[in-house]
N, C-alpha and C positions, 0 to 999 in steps of 0.2 A: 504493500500500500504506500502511495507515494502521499506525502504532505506538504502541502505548502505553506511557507510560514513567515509573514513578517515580523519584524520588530526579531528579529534573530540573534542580531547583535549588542540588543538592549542587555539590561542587566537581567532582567527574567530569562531573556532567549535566549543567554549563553546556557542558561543552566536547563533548558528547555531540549532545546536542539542536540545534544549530546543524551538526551535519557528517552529519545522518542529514536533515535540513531540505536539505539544499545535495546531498544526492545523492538526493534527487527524491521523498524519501518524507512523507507529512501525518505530524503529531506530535502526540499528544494527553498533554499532561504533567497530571501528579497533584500539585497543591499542599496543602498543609495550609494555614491562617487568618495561622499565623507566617510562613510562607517569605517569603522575598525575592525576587520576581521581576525585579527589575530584571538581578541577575546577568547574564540573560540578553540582554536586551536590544543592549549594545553591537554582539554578534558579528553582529544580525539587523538591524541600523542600515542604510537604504538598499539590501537586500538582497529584490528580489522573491519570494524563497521566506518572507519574515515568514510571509507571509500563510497558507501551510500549518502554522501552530503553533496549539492550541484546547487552553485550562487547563480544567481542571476538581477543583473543590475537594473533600478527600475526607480518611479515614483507612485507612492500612491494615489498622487492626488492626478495621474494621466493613465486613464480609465481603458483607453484602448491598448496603450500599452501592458498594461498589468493584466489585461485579458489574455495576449498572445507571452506572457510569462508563466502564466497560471494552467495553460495548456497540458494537459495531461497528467493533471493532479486531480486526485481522489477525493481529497481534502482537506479546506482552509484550517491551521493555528493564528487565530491573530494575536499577535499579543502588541503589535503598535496601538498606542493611546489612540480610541476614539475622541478625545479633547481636541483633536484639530479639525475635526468636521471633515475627515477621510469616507464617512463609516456607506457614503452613500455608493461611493466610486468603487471602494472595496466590494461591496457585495454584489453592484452589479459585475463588474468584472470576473468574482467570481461565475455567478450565473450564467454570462456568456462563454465562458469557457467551459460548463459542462460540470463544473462541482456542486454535489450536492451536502455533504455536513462540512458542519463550518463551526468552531468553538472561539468565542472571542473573549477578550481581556478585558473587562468594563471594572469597575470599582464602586466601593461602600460606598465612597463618595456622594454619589448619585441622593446620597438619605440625609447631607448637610441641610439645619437649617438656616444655613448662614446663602446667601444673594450670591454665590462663587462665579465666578464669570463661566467655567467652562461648564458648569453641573448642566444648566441647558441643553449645550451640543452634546453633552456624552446620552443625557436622557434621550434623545431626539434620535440619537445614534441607537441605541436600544430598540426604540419601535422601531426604525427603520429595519431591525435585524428581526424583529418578532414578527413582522410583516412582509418578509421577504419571499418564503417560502422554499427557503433551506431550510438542511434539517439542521436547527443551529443549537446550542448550547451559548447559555452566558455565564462567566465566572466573575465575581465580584470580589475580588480578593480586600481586605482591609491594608492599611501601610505594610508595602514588602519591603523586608531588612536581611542581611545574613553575609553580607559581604564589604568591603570598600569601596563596591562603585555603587550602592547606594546611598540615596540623598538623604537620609532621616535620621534612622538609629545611628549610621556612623559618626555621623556630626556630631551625635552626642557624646558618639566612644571619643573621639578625639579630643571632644574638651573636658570628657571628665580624666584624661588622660593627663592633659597639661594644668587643670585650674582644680582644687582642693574645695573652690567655692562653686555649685551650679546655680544659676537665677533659676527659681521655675516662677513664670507668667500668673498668676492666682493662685487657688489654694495646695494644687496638684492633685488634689481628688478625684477627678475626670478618667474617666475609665478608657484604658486602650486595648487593643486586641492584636499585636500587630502580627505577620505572617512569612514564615521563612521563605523564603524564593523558594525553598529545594523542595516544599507540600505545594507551591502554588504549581511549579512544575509536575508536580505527581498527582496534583489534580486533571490536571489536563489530559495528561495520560489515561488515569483513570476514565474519565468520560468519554475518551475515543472507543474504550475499551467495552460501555457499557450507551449501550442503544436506550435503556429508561433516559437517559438524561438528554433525549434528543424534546425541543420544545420546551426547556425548562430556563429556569435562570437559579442560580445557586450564590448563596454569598458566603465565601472563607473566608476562616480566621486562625487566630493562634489557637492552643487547647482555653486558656484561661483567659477573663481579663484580668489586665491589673490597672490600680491607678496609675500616674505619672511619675506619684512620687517613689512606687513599688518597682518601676521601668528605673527611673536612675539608680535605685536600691541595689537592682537585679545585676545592675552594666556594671558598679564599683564593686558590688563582691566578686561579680567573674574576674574582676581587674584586679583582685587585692588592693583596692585601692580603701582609703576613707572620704568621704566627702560631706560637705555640709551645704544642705538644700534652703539657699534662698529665699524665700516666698516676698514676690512683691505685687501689688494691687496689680489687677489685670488692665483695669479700665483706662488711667492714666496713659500707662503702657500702648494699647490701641490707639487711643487722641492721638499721642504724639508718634505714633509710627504714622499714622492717618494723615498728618499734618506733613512730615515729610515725603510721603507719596505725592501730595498735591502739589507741591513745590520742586518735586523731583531732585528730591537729594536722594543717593539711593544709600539701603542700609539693607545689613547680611541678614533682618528678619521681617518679614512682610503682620501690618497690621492681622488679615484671614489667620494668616498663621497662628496669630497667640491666639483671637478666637476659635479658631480648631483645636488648640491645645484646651482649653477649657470646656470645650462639646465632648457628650460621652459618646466614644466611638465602638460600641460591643455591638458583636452580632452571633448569631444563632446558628452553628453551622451544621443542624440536625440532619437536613435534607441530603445534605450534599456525603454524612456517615451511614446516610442510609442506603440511598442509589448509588454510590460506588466508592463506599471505604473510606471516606474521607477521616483519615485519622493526623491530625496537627499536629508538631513537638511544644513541648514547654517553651515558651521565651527565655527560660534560664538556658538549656539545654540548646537551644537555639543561636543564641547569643554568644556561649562558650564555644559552638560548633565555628560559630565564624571569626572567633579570634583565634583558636587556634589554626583556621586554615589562611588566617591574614599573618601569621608568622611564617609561615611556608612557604609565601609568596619571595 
């Protein structure tokens, strides 16, 4: 079964494309001119399945083109963000090229109740994929973490790495859920794997939540580190990030941002342990999983 798969050399589809390669399926990944293909590489190092991986360079957003890429593919992985309003081009393209199941990467997101600029296009993106009439699966992953080239938890490892002091934005109470890349990858799998989940939509998470202040807790004990958790008024904090947006100073933390830090972000991932296994790791377990393989690098 061949699959086609953008977003391959993201940080989910490096760890994607290497476990859909090793459980016996060919891979036809979608690169743009920029991308970085080496990502990849390590996982496929001395690994006889290399050989079932075939690039093909392309845009999402040129519908004819990505038609005659998609040619002979059984089918779609997407895991590129619907946030840039791709989601319409992608599917028709799939469509005219003859694929019929299609699993896509949408996110919890979608359930903020903060005005987020992109929540629109990714929801819009959704119908357009439940309206389509593939046999599509959606996966709703929560914050994915577990590595260096992501943009969340790491930020945090590295400064609870250099600073003994962390600010956290309000009380830190706020419940998170966040999710390894390597279950968001073995979800995807699993759904290929398993026809109930055709027509559905599924939202993953970690095993547990925890608060924010339990997430910094979690990252200084895997670290041996100590640290002392800041709390400072959230509200303030927004005004005056708010206020530098408008006047376009830029600064490393976006007003959305601390109100999402203070949204409880838990979800229920019953559905998706029921139709096909979905079994998460701990955040501790998780956490420690990706510093030690950030020493190895």
């Amino acid at each position: 079964m061949k699959i086609f798969v953008t977003g391959a050399t993201g940080f989910t589809g490096a760890r994607v494309v290497p476990l859909l390669l090793k459980n016996g399926y060919e891979v036809r990944c979608l690169y743009r001119a920029t991308s970085d293909r080496s990502v990849i590489l390590p996982a496929l190092e001395n690994a006889d399945y290399a050989k079932n991986i075939e690039w093909t360079l392309g845009e999402l957003s040129d519908t004819a083109s990505l038609t005659t890429t998609m040619q002979g593919a059984d089918a779609l992985v997407n895991i590129a963000s619907l946030g840039f309003g791709h989601a319409d081009s992608i599917i028709c393209a799939a469509k005219d090229a003859g694929i019929k199941r299609a699993i896509f990467i949408s996110t919890t997101a979608i359930f903020t109740q903060l005005n987020a600029r992109s929540k629109k296009v990714r929801v819009a993106a959704e119908l357009a994929i439940e309206t389509s009439g593939l046999k599509y699966t959606i996966l709703r992953p929560t914050m994915i973490y577990g590595s260096p080239r992501d943009r969340n938890m790491w930020r945090l490892i590295r400064f609870v790495r250099y600073s003994p002091i962390v600010p956290v934005f309000g009380d830190g109470n706020s419940l998170q859920q966040p999710i390894h890349v390597d279950d968001v990858a073995a979800a995807i799998l699993g759904c290929l794997k398993a026809d109930i989940t055709i027509g559905k939509s599924y939202n993953i998470a970690g095993k547990h939540p925890l608060t924010y202040n339990q997430v910094i807790d979690t990252i200084a004990r895997q670290m041996n580190k100590r640290v002392w958790k800041l709390h400072i008024p959230s509200k303030p904090v927004v005004a005056l990030l708010s206020l530098l947006e408008r006047i376009r100073i830029p600064f490393p933390i976006k007003a959305e941002q601390v109100l999402r830090l203070n949204e409880n972000k838990n979800f229920s991932y019953a559905d998706a342990q029921r139709d096909f296994g979905f079994s998460p790791l701990e955040f501790e377990e998780g956490i420690g999983r990706g510093l030690r393989e950030s020493k190895r690098v």
